[in-house]
C-alpha positions as CSV (number, residue, x, y, z in Angstrom):
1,X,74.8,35.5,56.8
2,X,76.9,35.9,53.8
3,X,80.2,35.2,55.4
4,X,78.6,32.3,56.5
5,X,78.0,30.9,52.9
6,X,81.6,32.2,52.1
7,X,82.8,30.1,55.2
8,X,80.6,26.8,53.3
9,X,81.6,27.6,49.8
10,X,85.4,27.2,51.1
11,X,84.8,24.2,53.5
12,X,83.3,22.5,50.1
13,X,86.2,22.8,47.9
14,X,88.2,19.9,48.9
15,X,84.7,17.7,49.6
16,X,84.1,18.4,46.2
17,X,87.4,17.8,44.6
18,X,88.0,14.2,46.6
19,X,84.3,13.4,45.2
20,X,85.3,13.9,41.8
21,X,88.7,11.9,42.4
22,X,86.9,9.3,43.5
23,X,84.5,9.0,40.9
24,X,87.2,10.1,38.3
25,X,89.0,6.7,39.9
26,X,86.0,4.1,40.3
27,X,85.2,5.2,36.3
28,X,88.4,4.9,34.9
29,X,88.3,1.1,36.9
30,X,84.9,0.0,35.3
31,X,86.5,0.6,31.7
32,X,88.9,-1.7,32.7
33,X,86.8,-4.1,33.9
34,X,84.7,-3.5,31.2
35,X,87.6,-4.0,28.7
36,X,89.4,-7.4,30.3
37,X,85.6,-8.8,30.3
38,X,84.8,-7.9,26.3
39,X,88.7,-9.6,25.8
40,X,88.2,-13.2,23.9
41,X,90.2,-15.2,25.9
């Protein structure tokens, strides 16, 4: 049982890390949108 949850721990590392690169990436493009639509044209 525990090297089970061993086994699940490691197959979640990279899940986890491409979840927070993603969400890392879709925030970092909602400032931007956020800033070019708070611009006075």
């Amino acid at each position: 049982m525990e090297k089970l949850s061993e086994d699940f721990k490691d197959r979640q590392k990279p899940v986890s890390r491409i979840i927070v690169a993603v969400s890392a990436a879709v925030a970092g493009f909602l400032i931007m949108l956020f800033r070019a639509i708070k611009k006075p044209r």
